[in-house]
C-alpha positions as CSV (number, residue, x, y, z in Angstrom):
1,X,-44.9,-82.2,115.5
2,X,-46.9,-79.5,114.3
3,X,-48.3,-75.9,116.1
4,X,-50.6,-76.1,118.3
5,X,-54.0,-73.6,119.3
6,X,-55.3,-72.6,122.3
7,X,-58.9,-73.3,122.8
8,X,-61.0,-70.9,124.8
9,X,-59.6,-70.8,128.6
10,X,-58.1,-74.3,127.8
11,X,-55.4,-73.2,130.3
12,X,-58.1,-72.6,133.0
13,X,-58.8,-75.3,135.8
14,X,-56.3,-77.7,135.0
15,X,-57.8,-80.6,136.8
16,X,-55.2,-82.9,138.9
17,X,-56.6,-85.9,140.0
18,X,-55.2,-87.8,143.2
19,X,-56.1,-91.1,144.0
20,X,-59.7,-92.8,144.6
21,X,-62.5,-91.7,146.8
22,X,-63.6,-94.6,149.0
23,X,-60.5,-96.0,148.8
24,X,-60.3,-98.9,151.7
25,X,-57.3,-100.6,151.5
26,X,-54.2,-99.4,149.9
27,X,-52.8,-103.1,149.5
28,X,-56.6,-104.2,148.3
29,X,-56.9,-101.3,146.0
30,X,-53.5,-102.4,144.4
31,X,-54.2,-106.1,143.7
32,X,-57.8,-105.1,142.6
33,X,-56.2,-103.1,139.6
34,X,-53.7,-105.2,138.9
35,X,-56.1,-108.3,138.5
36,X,-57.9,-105.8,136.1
37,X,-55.7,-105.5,133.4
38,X,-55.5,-108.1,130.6
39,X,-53.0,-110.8,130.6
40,X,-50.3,-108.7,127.9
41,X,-46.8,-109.7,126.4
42,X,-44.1,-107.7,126.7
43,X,-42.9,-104.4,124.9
44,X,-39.2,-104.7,124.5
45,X,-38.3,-100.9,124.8
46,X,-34.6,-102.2,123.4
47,X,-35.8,-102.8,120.2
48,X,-38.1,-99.5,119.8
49,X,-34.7,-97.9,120.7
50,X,-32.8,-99.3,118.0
51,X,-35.9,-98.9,115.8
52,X,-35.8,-95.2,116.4
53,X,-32.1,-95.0,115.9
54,X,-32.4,-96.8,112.7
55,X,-35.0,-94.4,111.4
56,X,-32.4,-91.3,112.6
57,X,-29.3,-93.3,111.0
58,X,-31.0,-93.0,107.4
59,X,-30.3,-88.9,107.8
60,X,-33.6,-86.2,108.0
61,X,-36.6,-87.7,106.3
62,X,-38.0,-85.2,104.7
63,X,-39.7,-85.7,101.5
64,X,-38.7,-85.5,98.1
65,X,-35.2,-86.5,99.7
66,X,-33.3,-90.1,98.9
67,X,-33.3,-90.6,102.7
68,X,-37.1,-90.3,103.3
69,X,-37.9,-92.6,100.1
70,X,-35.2,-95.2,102.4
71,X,-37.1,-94.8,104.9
72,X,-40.5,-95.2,104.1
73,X,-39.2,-98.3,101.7
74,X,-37.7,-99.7,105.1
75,X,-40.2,-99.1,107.5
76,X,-42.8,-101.3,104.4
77,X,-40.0,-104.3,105.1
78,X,-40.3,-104.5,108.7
79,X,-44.0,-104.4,108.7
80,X,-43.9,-106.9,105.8
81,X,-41.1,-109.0,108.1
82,X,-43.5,-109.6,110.5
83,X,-46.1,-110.6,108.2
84,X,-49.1,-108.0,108.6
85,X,-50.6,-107.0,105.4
86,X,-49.0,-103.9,103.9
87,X,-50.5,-101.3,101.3
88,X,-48.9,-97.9,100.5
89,X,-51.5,-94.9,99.7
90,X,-49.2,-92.4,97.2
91,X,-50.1,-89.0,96.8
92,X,-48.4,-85.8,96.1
93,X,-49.3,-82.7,98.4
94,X,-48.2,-78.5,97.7
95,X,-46.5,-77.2,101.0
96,X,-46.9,-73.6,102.3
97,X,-43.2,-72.9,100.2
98,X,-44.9,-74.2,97.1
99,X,-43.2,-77.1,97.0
100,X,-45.0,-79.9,95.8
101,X,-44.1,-83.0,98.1
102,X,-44.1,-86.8,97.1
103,X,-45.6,-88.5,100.1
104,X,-46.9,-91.9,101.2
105,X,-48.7,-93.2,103.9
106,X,-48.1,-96.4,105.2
107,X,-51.5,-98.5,106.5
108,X,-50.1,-102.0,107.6
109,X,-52.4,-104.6,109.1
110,X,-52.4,-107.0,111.7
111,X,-54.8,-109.7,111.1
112,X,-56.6,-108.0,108.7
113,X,-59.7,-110.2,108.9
114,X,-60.8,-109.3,112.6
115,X,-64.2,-107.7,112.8
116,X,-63.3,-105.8,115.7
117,X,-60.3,-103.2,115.3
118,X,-57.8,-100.6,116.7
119,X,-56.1,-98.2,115.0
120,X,-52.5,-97.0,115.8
121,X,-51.2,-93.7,114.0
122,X,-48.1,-91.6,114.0
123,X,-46.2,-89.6,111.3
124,X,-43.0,-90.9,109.8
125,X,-41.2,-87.9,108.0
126,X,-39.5,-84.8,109.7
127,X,-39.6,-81.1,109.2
128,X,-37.1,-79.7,107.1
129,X,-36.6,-76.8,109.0
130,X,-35.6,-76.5,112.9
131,X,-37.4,-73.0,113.0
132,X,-36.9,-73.1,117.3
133,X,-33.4,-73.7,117.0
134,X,-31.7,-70.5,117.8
135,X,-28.4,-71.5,115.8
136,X,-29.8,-73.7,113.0
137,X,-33.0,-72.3,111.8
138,X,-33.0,-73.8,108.5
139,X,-31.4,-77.1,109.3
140,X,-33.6,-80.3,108.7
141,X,-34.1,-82.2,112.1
142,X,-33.0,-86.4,113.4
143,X,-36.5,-86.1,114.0
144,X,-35.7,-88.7,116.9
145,X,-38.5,-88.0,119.0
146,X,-41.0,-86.2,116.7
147,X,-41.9,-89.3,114.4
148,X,-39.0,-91.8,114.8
149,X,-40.3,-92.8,118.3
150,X,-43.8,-93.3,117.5
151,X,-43.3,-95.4,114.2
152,X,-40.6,-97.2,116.5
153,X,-43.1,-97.9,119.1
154,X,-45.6,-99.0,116.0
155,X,-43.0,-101.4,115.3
156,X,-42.5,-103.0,118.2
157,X,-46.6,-103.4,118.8
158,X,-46.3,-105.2,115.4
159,X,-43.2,-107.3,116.2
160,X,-44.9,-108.7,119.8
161,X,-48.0,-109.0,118.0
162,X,-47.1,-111.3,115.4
163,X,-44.5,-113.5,117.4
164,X,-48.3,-114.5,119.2
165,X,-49.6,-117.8,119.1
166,X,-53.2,-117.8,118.2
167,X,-53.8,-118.3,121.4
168,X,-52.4,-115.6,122.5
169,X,-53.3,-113.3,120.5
170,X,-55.7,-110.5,121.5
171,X,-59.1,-110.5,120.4
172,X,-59.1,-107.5,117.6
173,X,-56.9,-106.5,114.6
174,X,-54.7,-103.7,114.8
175,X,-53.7,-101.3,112.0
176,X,-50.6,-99.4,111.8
177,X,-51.5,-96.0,109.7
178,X,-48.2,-93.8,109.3
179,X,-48.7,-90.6,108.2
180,X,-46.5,-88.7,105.6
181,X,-45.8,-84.9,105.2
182,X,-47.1,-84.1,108.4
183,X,-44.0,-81.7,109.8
184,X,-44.0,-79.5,106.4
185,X,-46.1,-76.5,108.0
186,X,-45.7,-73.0,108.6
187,X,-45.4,-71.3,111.7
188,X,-46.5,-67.8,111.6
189,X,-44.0,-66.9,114.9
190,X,-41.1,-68.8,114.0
191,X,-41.1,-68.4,110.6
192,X,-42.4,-64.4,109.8
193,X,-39.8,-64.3,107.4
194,X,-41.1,-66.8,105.1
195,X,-44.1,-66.3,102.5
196,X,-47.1,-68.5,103.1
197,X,-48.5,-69.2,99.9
198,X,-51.7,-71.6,101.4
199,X,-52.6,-68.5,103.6
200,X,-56.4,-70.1,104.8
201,X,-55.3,-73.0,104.9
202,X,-54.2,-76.0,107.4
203,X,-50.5,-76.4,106.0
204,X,-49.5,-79.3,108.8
205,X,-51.2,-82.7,108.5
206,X,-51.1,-83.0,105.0
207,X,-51.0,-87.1,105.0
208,X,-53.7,-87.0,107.7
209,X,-56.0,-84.6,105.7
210,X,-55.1,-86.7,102.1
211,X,-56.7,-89.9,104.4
212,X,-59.2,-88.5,105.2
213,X,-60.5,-87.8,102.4
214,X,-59.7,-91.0,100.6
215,X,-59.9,-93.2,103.7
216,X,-57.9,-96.5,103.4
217,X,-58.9,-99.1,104.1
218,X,-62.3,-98.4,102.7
219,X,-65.0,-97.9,104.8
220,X,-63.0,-97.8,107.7
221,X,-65.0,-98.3,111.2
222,X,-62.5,-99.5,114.3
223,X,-63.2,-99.3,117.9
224,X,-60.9,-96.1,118.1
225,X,-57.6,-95.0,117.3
226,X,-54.4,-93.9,119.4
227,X,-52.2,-91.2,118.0
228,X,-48.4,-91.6,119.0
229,X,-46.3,-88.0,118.7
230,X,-43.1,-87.4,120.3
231,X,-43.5,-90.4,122.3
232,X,-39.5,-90.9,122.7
233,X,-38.0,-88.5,124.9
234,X,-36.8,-88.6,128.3
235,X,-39.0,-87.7,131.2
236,X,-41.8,-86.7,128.6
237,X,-45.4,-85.6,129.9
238,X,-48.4,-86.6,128.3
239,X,-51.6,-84.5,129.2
240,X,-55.1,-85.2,128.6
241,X,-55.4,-83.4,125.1
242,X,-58.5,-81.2,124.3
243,X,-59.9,-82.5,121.5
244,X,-58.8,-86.4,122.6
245,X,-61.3,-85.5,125.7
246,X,-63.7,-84.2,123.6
247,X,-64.0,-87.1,120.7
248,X,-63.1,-90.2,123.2
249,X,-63.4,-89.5,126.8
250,X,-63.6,-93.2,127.2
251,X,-60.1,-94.1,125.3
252,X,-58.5,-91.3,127.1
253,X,-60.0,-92.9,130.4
254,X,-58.9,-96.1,129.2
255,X,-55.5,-95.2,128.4
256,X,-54.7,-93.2,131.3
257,X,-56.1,-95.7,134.0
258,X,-53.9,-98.4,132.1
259,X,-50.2,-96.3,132.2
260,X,-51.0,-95.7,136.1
261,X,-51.9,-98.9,136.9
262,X,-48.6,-100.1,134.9
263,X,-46.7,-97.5,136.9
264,X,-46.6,-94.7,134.4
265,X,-48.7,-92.4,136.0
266,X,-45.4,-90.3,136.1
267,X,-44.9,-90.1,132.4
268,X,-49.2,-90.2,132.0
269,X,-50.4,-86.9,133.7
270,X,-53.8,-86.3,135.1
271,X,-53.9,-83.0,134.0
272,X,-56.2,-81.7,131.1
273,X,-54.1,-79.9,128.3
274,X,-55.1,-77.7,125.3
275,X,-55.8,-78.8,122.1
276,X,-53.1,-79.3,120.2
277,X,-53.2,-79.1,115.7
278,X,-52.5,-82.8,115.0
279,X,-53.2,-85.3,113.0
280,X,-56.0,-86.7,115.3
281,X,-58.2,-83.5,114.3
282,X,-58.3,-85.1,110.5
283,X,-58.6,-88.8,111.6
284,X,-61.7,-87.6,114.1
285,X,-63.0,-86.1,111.0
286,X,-62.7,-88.9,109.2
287,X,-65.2,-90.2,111.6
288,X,-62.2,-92.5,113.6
289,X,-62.7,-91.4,117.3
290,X,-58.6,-90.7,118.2
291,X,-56.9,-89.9,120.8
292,X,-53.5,-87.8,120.7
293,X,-50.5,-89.1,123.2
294,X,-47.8,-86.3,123.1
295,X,-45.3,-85.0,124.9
296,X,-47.3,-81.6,125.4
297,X,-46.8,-79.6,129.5
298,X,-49.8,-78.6,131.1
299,X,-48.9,-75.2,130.7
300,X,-49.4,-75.3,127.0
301,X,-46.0,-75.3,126.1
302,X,-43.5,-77.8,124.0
303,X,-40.6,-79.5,125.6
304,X,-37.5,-77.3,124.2
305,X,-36.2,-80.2,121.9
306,X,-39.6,-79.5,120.1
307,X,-38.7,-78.2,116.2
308,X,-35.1,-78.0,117.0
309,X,-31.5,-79.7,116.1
310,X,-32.0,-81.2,119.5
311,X,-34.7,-83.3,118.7
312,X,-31.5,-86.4,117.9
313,X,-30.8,-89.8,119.7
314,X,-29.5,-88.1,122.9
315,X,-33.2,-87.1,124.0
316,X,-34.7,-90.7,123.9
317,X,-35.3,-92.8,126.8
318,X,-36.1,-96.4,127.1
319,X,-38.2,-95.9,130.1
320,X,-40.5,-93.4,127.9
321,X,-40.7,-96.1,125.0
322,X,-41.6,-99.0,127.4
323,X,-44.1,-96.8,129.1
324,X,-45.8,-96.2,125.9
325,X,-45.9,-99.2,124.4
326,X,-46.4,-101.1,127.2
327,X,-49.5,-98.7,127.7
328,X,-50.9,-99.2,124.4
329,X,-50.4,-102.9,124.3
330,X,-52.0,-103.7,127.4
331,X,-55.0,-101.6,126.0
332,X,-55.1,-103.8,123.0
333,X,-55.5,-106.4,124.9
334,X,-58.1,-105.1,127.1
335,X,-59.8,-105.0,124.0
């Protein structure tokens, strides 16, 4: 996951919310929102585990390396494994370092021909660099939670989607858009010693910013989009992200109200957050109103795994995956 800004007094009035005025009946209350939320499959938080494992086992995937072309190739399978129409978008981006970095996105679709959509996004490479680590600046990170998780929970959503009879199948199309080259940025604390040669520029996001400029598929118009980051770890917080409150007050609603009523509320905060530099900023350009789930404290801060060798297998939590993609499942089916 990439740096994040401050916007002005984001940190003031963080706004906790407790419970519901007028409420009557505990026991009523209960069985009220429970009858609310759509009849929903289950998200098997064993196999996002061992789809986030596999993605660590193929080693850091950072691009222009064997193990991120294994990746990406095998991450394509499993989508293609379940059936949901598959199309790589190639393109070749220059990092702050000058590197010049082979990259793919990966858009996979889930009954492609439903009017009505949803769009699901995370990022599937890691940085090369664990700048916060205060042994191992310069080693490349497992990546476990920052990526792995939220391609593993995209995964699963695709694997309970497609084992669906028709008639159980929700009533819109979902589509899978994994980012590439979105960990490859500079951070001007961490990394003083290192020349930026895009100075101006946004360095982080680069797959987000190359789709939204060449949007795929074309003329892309869902009912909104939900970006999983560092959706893996144990005890993680989500916040109610700046610009996701800004851009789709309703989806955050949505989503929120749908992880408490699920029993999440623990892991989905009701606490506003700052805005954080993701890839949501470029898919809200792009004119795709997105929301940003990630593991972000109220106070502004990253969890300490956050761009470090820690970020490996030993931080995720099956009780964070399940609460995710149970989350986000339930709201597809809401839809």
């Amino acid at each position: 996951m990439n740096i994040f800004r401050l916007a002005p007094a984001a940190l003031a009035g963080l706004l906790l919310l407790t419970g519901c005025p007028g409420q009557k009946d505990t026991a009523d209350t209960t069985a009220v929102a429970e009858a609310a939320l759509p009849k929903t499959p289950a998200f098997n938080a064993d196999s996002a585990y061992a789809y986030t494992a596999r993605q660590v086992a193929f080693g850091p995937r950072v691009p222009n390396t064997a193990a991120h072309v294994k990746t990406g190739d095998w991450i394509i399978g499993q989508f293609k494994k379940y059936g949901l129409t598959v199309q790589e978008q190639p393109f070749e981006a220059k990092a702050f370092d000058g590197n010049i970095l082979k990259s793919r996105n990966i858009i996979a679709r889930f009954n492609p021909s439903a009017p009505r959509r949803v769009a699901v996004f995370s990022h599937w490479d890691t940085r090369p660099f664990a700048d916060k680590d205060t042994e191992n600046k310069n080693a490349p990170l497992d990546g476990a939670s920052d990526g792995a998780s939220g391609v593993a929970v995209a995964l699963e959503l695709a694997r309970v989607l497609a084992a669906q009879p028709d008639s159980l199948a929700p009533g819109v199309g979902v589509d899978f858009i994994l980012f590439d080259s979105e960990d490859y940025g500079y951070d001007g604390v961490t990394q003083s010693d290192k020349k930026n040669l895009l100075e101006g520029q946004d360095t982080w996001c680069l797959g987000s910013q190359y789709w939204a400029k060449n949007v795929v598929p074309a003329n892309y118009k869902p009912n909104f989009g939900i970006l999983l980051d560092m959706v893996g770890a144990q005890g993680a917080k989500f916040g109610r992200e700046e610009l996701s409150r800004q851009k789709a007050p309703d989806v955050v609603e949505k989503v929120w109200n749908t992880g408490s009523q699920l029993g999440f509320s623990d892991f989905f905060l009701y606490a506003d957050v700052p805005q954080v530099s993701d890839d949501h900023v470029y898919t809200n350009q792009a004119g795709v109103r997105t929301i940003d789930v990630i593991d972000f404290l109220p106070s502004g801060e990253f969890r300490p795994y956050h761009h470090t060798t820690k970020d490996n297998m030993s931080v995720i939590d099956r009780r964070t995956l399940k609460a995710v993609g149970q989350t986000v499942l339930t709201v597809i089916y809401g839809e």
